[in-house]
N, CA, C and O atoms as a CHARMM CRD file, in Angstrom:
* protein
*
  332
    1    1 UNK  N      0.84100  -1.13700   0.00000 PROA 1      0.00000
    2    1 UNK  CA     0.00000   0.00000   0.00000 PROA 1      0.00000
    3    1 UNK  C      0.90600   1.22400   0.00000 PROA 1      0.00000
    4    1 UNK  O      1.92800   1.16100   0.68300 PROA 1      0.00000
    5    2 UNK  N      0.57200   2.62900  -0.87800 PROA 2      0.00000
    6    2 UNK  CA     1.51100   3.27100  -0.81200 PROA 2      0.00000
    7    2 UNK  C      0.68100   4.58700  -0.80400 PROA 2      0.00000
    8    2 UNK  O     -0.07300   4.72000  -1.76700 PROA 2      0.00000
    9    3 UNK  N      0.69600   5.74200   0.27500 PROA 3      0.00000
   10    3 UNK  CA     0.25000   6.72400   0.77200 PROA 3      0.00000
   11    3 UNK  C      0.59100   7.83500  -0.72000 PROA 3      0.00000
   12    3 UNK  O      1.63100   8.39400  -1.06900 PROA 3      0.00000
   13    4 UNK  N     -0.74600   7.81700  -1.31000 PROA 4      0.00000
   14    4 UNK  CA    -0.67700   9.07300  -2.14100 PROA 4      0.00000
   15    4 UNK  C     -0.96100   9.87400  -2.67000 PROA 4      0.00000
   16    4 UNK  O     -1.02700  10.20500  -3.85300 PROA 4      0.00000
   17    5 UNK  N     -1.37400  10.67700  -0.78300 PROA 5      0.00000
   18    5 UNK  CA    -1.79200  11.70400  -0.49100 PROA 5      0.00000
   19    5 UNK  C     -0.93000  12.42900  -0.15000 PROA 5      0.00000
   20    5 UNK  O      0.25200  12.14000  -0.33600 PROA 5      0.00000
   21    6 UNK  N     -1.42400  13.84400   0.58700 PROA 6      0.00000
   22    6 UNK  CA    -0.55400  14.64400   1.28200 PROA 6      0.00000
   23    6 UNK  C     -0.24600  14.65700   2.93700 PROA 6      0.00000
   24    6 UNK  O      0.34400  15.56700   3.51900 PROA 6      0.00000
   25    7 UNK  N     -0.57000  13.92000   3.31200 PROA 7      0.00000
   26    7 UNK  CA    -0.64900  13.87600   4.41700 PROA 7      0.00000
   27    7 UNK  C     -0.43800  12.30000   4.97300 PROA 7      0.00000
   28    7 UNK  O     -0.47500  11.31400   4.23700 PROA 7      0.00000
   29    8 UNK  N     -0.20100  12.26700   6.47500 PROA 8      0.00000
   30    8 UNK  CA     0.18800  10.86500   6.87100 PROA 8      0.00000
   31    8 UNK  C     -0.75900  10.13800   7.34800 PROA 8      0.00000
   32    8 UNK  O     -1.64500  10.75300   7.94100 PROA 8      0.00000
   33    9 UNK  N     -0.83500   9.18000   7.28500 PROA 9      0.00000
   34    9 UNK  CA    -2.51600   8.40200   7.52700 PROA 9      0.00000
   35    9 UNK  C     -2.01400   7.25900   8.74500 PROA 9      0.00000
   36    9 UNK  O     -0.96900   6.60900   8.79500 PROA 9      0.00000
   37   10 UNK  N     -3.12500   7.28400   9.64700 PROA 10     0.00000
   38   10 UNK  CA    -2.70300   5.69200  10.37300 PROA 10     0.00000
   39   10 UNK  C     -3.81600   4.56200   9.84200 PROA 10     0.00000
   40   10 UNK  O     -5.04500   4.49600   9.83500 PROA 10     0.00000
   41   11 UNK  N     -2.89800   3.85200   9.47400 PROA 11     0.00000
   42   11 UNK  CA    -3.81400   2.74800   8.84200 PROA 11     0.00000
   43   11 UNK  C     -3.71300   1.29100   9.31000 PROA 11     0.00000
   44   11 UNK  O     -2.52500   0.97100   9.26200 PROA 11     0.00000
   45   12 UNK  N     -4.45700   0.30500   9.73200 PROA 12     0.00000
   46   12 UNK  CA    -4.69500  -0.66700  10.10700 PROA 12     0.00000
   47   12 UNK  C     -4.61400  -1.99700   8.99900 PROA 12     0.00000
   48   12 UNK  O     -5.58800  -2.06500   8.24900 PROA 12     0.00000
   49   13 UNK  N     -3.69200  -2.91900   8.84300 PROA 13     0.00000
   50   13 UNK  CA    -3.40700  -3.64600   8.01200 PROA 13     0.00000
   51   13 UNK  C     -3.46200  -5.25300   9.17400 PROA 13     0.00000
   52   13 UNK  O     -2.75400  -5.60200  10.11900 PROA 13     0.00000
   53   14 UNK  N     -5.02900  -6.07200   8.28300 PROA 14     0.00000
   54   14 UNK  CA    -5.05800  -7.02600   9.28900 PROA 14     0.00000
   55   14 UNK  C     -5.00700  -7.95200   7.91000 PROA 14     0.00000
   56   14 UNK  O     -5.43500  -7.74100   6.77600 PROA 14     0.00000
   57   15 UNK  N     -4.24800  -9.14600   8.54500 PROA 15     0.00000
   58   15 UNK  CA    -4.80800 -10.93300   7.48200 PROA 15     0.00000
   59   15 UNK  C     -5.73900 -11.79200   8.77600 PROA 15     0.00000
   60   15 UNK  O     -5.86700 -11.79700  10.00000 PROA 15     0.00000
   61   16 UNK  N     -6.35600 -12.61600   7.29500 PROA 16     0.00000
   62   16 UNK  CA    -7.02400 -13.29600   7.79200 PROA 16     0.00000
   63   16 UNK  C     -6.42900 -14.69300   7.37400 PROA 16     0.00000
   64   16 UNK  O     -5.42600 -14.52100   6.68100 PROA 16     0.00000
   65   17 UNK  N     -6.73400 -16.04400   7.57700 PROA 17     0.00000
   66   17 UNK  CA    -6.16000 -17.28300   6.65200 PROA 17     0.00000
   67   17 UNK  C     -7.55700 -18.24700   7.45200 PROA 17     0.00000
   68   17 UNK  O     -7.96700 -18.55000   8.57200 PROA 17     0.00000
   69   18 UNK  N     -7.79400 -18.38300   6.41000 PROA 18     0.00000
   70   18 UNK  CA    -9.20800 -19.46900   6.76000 PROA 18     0.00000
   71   18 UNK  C     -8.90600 -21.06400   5.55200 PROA 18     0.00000
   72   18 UNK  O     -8.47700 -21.26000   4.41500 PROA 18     0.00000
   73   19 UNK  N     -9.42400 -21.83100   6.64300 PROA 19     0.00000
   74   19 UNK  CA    -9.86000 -23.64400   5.60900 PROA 19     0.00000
   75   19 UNK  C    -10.62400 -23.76700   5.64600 PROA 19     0.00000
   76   19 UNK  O    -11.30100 -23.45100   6.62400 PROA 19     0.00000
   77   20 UNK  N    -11.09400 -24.34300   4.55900 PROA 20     0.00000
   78   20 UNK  CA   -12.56000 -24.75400   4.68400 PROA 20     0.00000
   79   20 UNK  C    -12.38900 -26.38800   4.32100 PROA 20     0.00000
   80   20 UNK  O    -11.88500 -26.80500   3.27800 PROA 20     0.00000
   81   21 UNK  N    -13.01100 -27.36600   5.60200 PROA 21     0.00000
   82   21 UNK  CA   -12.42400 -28.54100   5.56700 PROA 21     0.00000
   83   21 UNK  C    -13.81800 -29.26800   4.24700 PROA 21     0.00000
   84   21 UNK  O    -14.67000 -28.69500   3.56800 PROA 21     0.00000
   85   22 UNK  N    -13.38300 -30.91000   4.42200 PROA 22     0.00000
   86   22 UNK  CA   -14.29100 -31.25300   3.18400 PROA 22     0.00000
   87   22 UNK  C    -16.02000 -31.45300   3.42900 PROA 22     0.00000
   88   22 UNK  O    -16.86500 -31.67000   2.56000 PROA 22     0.00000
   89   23 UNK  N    -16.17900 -31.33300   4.60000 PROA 23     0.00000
   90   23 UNK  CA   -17.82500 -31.00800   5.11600 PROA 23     0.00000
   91   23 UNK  C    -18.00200 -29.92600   5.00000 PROA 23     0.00000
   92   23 UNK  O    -19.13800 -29.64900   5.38600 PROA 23     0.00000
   93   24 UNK  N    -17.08700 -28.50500   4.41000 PROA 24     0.00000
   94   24 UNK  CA   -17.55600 -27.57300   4.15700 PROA 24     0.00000
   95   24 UNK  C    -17.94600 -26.69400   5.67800 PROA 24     0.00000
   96   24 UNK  O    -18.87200 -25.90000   5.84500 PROA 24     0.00000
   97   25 UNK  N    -17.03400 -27.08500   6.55200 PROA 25     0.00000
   98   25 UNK  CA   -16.72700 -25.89200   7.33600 PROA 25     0.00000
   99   25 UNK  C    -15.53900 -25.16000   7.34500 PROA 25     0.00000
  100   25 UNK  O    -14.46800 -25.75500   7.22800 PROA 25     0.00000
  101   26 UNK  N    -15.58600 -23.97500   7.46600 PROA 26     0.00000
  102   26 UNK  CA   -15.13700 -22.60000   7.34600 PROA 26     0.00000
  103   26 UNK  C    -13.73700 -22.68200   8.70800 PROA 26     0.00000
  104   26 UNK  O    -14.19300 -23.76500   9.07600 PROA 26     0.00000
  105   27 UNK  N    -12.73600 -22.50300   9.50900 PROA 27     0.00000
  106   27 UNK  CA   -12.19800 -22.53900   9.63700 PROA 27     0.00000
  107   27 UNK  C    -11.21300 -21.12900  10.12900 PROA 27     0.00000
  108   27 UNK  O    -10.18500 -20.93400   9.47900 PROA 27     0.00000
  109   28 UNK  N    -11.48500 -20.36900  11.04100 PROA 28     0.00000
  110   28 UNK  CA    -9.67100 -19.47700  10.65100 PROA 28     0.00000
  111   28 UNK  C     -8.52100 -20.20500  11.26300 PROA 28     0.00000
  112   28 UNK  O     -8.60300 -20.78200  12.34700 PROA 28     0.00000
  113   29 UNK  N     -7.46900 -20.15600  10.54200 PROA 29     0.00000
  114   29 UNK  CA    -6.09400 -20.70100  10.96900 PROA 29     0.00000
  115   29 UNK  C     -5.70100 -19.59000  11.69300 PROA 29     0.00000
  116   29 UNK  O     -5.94200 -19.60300  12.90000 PROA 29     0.00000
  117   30 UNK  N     -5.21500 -18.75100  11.26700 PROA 30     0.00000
  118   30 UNK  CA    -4.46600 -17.51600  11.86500 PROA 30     0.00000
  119   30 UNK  C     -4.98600 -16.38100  11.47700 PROA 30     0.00000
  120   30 UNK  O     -5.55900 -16.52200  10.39700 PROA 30     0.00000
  121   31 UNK  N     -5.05500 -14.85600  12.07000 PROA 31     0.00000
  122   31 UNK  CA    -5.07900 -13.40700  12.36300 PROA 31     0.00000
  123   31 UNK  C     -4.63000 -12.70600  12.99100 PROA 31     0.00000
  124   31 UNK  O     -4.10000 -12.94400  14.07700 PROA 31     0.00000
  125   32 UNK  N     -4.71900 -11.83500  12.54100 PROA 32     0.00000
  126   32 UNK  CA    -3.50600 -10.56400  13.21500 PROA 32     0.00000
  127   32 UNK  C     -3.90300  -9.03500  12.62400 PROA 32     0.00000
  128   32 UNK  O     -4.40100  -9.10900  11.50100 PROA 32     0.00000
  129   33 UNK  N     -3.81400  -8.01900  13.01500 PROA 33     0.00000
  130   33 UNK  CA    -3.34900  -6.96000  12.76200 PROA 33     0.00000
  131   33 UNK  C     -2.58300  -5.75900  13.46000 PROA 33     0.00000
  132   33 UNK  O     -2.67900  -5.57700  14.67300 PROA 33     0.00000
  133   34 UNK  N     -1.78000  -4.91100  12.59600 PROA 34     0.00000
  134   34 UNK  CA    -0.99600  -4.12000  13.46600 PROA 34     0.00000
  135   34 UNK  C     -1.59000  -2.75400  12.57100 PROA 34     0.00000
  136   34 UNK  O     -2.00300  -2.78300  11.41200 PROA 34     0.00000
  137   35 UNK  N     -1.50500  -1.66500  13.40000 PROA 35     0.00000
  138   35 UNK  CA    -1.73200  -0.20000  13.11500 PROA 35     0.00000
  139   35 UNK  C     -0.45100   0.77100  12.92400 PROA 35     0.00000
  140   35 UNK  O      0.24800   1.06400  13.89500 PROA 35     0.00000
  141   36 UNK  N     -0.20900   1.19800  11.77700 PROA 36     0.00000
  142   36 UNK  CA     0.99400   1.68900  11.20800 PROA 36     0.00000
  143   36 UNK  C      0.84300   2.84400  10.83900 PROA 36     0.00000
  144   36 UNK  O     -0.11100   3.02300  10.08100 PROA 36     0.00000
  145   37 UNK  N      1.76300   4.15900  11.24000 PROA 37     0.00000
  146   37 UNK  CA     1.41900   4.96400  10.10400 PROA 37     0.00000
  147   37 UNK  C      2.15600   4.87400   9.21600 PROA 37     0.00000
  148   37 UNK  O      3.15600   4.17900   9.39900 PROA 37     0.00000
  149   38 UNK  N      1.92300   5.67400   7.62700 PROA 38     0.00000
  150   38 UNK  CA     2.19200   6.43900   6.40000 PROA 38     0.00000
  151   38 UNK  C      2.40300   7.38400   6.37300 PROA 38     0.00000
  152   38 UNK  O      1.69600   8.29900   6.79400 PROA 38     0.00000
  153   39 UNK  N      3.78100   7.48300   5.70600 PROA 39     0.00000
  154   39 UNK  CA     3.79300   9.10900   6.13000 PROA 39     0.00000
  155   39 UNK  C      3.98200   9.11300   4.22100 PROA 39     0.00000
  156   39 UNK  O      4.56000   8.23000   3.58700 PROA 39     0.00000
  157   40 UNK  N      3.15100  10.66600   3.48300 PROA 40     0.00000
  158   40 UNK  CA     3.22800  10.39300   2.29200 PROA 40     0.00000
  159   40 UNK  C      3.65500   9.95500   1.69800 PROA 40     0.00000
  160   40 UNK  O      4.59800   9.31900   2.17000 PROA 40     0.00000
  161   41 UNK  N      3.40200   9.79000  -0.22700 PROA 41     0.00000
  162   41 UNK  CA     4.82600   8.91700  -0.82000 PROA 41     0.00000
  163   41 UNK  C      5.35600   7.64100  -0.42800 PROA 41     0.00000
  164   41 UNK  O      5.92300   6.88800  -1.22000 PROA 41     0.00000
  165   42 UNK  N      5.13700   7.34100   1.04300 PROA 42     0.00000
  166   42 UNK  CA     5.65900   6.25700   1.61800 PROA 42     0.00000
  167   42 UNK  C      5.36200   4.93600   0.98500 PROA 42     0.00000
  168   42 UNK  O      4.95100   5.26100  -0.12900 PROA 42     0.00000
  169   43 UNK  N      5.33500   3.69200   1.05300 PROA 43     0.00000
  170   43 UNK  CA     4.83600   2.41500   0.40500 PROA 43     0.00000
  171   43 UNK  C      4.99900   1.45800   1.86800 PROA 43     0.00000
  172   43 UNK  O      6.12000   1.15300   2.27500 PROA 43     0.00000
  173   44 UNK  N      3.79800   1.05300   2.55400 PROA 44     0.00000
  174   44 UNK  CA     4.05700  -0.04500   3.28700 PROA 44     0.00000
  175   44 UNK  C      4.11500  -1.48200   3.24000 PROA 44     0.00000
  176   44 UNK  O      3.14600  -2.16900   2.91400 PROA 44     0.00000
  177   45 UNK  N      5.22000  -1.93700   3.55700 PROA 45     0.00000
  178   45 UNK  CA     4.89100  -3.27500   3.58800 PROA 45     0.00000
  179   45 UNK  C      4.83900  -3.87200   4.84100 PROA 45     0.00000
  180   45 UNK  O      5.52600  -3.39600   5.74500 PROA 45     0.00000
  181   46 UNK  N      4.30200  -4.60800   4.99200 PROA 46     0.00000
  182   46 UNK  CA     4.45700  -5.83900   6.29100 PROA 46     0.00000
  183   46 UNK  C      4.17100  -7.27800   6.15300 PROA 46     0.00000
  184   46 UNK  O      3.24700  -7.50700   5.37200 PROA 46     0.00000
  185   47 UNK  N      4.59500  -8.08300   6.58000 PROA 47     0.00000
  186   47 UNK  CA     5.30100  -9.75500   6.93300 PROA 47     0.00000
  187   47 UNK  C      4.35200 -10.17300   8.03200 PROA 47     0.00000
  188   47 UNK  O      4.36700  -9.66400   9.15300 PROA 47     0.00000
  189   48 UNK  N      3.62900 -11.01100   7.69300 PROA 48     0.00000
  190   48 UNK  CA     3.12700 -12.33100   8.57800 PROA 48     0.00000
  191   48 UNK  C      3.46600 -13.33100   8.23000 PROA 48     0.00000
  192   48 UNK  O      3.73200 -13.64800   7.07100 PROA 48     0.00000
  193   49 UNK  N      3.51100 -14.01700   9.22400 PROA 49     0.00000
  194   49 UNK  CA     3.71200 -15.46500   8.75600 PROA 49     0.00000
  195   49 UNK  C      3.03800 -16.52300   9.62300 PROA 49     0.00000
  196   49 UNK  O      2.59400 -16.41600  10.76600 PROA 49     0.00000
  197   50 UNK  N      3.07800 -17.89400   8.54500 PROA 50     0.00000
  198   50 UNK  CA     2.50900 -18.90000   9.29800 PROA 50     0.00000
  199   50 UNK  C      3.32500 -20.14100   9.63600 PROA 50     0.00000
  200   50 UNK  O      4.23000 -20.29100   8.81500 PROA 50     0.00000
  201   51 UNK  N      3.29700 -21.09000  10.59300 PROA 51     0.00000
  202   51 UNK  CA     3.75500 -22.36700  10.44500 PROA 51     0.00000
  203   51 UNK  C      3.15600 -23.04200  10.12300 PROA 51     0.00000
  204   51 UNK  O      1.99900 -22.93800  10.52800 PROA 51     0.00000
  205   52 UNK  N      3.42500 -24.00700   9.34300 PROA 52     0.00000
  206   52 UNK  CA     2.79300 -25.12400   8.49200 PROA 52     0.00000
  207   52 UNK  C      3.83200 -26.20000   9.14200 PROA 52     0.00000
  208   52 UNK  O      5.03300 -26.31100   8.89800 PROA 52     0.00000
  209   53 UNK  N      2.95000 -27.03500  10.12400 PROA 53     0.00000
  210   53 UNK  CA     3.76800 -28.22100  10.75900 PROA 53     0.00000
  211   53 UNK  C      3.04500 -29.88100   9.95200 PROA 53     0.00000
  212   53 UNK  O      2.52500 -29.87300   8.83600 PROA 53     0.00000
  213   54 UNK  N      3.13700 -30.73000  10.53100 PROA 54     0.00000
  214   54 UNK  CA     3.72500 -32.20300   9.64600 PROA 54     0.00000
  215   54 UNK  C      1.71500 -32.73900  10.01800 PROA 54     0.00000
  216   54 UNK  O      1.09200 -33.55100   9.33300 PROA 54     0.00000
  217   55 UNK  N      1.06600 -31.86100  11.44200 PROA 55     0.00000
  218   55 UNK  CA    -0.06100 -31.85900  11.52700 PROA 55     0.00000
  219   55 UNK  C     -1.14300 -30.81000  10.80000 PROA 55     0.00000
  220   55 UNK  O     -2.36400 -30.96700  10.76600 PROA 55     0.00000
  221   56 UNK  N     -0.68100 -30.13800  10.45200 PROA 56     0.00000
  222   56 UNK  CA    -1.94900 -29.68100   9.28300 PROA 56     0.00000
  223   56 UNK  C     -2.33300 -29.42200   7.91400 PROA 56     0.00000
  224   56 UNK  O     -1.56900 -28.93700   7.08100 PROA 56     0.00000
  225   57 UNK  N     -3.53600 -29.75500   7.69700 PROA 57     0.00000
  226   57 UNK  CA    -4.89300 -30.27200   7.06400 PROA 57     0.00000
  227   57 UNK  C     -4.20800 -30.10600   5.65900 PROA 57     0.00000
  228   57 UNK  O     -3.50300 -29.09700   5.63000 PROA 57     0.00000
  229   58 UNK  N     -4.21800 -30.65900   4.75500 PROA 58     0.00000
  230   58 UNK  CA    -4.29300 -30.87100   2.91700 PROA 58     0.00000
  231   58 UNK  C     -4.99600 -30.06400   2.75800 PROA 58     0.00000
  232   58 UNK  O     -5.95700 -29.93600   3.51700 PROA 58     0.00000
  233   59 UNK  N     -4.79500 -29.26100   1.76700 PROA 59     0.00000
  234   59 UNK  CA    -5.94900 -28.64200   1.41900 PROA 59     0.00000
  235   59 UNK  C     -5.22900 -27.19700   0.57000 PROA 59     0.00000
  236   59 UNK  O     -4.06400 -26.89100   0.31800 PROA 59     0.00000
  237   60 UNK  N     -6.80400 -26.40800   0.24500 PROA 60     0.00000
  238   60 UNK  CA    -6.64800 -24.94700  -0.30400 PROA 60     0.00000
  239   60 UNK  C     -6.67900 -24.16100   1.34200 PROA 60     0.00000
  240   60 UNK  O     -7.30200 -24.42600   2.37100 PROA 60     0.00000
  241   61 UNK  N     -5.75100 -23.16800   1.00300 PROA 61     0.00000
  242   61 UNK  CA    -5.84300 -21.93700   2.16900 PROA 61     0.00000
  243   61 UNK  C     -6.43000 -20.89200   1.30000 PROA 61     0.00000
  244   61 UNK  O     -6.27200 -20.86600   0.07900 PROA 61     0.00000
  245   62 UNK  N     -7.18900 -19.93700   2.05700 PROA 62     0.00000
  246   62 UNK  CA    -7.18300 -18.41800   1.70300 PROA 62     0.00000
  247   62 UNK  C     -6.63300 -17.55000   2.44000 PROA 62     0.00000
  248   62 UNK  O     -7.25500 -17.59100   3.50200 PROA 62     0.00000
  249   63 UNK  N     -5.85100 -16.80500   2.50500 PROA 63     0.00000
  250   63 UNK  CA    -5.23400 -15.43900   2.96300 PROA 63     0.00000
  251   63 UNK  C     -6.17900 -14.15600   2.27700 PROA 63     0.00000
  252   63 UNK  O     -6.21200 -13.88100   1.07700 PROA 63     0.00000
  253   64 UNK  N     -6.86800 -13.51600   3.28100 PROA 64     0.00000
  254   64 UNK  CA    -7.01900 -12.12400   3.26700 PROA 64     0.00000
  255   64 UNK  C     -6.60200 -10.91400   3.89500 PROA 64     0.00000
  256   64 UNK  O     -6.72700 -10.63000   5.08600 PROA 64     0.00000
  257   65 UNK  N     -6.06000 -10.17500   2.91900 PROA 65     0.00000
  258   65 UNK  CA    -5.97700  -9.00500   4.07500 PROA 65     0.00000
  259   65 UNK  C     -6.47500  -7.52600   3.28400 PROA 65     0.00000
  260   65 UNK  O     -6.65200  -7.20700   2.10900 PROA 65     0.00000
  261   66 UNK  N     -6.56400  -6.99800   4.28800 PROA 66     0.00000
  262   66 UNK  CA    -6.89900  -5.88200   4.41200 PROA 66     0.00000
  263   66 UNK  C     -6.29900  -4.47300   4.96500 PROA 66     0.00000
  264   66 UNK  O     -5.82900  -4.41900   6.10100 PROA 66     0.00000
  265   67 UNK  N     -6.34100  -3.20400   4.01500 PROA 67     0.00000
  266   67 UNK  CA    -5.85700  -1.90900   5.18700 PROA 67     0.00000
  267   67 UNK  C     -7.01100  -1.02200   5.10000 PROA 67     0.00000
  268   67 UNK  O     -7.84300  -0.83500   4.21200 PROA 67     0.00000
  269   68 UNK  N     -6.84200  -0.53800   6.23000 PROA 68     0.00000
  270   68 UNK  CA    -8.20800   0.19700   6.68900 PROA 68     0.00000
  271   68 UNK  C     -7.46300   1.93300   7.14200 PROA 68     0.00000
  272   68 UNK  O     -6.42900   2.00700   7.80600 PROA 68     0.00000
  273   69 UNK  N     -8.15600   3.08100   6.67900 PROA 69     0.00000
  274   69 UNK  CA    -7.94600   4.07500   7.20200 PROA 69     0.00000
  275   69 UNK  C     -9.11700   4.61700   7.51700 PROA 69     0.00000
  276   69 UNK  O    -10.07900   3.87600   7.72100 PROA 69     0.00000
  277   70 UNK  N     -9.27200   6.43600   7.64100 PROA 70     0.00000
  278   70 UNK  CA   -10.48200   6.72500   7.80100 PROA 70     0.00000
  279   70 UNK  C    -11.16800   7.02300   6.58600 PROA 70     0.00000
  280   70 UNK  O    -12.34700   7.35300   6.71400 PROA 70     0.00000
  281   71 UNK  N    -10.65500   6.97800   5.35100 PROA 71     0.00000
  282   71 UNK  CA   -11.22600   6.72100   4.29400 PROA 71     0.00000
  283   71 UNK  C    -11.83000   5.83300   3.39700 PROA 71     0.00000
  284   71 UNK  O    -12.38800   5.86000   2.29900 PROA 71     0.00000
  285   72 UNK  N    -11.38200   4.71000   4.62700 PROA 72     0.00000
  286   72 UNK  CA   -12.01700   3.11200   4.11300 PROA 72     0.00000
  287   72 UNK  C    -11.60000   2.40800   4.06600 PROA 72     0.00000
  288   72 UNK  O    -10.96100   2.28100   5.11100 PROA 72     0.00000
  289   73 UNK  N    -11.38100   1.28300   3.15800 PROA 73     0.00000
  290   73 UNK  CA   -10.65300  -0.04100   3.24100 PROA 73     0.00000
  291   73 UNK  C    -10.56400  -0.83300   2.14400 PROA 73     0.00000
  292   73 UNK  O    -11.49000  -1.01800   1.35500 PROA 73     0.00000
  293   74 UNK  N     -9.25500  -1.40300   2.05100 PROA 74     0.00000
  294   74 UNK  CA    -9.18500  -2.03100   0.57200 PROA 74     0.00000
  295   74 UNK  C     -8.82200  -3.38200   0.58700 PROA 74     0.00000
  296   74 UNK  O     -7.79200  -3.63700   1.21000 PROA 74     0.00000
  297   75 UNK  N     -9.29400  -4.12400   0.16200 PROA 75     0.00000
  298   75 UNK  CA    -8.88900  -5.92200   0.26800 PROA 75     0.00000
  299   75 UNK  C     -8.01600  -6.68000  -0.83200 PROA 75     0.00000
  300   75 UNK  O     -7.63500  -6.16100  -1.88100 PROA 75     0.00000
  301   76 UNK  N     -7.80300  -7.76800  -0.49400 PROA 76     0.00000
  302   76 UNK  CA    -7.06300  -8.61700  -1.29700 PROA 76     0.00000
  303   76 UNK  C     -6.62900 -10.11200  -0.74500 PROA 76     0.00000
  304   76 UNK  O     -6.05100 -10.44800   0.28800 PROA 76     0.00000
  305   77 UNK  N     -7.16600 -10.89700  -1.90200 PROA 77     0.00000
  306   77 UNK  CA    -7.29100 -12.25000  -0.95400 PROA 77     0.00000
  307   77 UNK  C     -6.18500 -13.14500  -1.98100 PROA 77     0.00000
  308   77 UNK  O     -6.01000 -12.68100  -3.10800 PROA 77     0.00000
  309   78 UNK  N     -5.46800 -14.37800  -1.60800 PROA 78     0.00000
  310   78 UNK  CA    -4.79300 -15.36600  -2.72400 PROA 78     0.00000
  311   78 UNK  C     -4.97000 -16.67000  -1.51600 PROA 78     0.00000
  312   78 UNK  O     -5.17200 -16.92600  -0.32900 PROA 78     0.00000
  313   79 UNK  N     -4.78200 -17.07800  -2.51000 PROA 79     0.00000
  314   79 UNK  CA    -4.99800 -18.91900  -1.71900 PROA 79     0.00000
  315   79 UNK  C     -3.15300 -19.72300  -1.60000 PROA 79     0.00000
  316   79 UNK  O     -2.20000 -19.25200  -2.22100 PROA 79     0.00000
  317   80 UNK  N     -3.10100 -20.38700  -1.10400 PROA 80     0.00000
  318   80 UNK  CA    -2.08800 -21.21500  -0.82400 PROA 80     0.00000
  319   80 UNK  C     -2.30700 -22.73000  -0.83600 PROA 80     0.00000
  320   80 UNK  O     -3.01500 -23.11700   0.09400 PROA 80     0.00000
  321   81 UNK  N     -1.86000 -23.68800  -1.68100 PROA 81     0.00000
  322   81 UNK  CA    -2.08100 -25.05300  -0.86100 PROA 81     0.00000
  323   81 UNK  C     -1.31500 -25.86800   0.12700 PROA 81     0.00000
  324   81 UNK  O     -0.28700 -25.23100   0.35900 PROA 81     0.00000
  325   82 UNK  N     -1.32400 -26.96200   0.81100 PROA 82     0.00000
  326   82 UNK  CA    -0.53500 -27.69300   1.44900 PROA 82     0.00000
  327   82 UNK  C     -0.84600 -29.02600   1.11600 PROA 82     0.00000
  328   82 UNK  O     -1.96700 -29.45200   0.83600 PROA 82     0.00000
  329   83 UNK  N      0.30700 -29.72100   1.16600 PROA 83     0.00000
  330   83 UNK  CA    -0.22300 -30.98300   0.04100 PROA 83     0.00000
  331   83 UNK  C      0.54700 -32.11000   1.14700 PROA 83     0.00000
  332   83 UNK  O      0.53200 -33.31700   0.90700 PROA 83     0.00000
């Protein structure tokens, strides 16, 4: 996300990571968010991460996240598998 306005914004950047197992329940694995500011021009990035241990599930993941200011909020989701 990259501030480009004039001014510095505090903005809220949360993920989500949900499974949905094969009965078709819904699932979150992991969430988080941290509140950052922007200061113009700027470009933020930030790093979550997950462990993927030897116990969990096959499958499709979804990752969403989101940043939120007082002007609103913008999304973006991609999937991951584990096989």
């Amino acid at each position: 996300m990259t501030d480009i306005g004039t001014v510095s914004r505090k903005v809220t950047v949360s993920y989500l990571v949900t499974f949905t197992d094969a009965s078709g329940v819904t699932s979150t694995v992991a969430s988080d968010k941290a509140v950052v500011t922007v200061a113009p021009g700027q470009t933020l990035t930030r790093q979550f991460s997950l462990l993927i241990k030897n116990t969990t599930s096959t499958g499709t993941y979804v990752v969403n996240v989101t940043v939120a200011d007082v002007t609103g909020s913008v999304s973006q989701s991609s999937t991951f598998n584990v096989t």
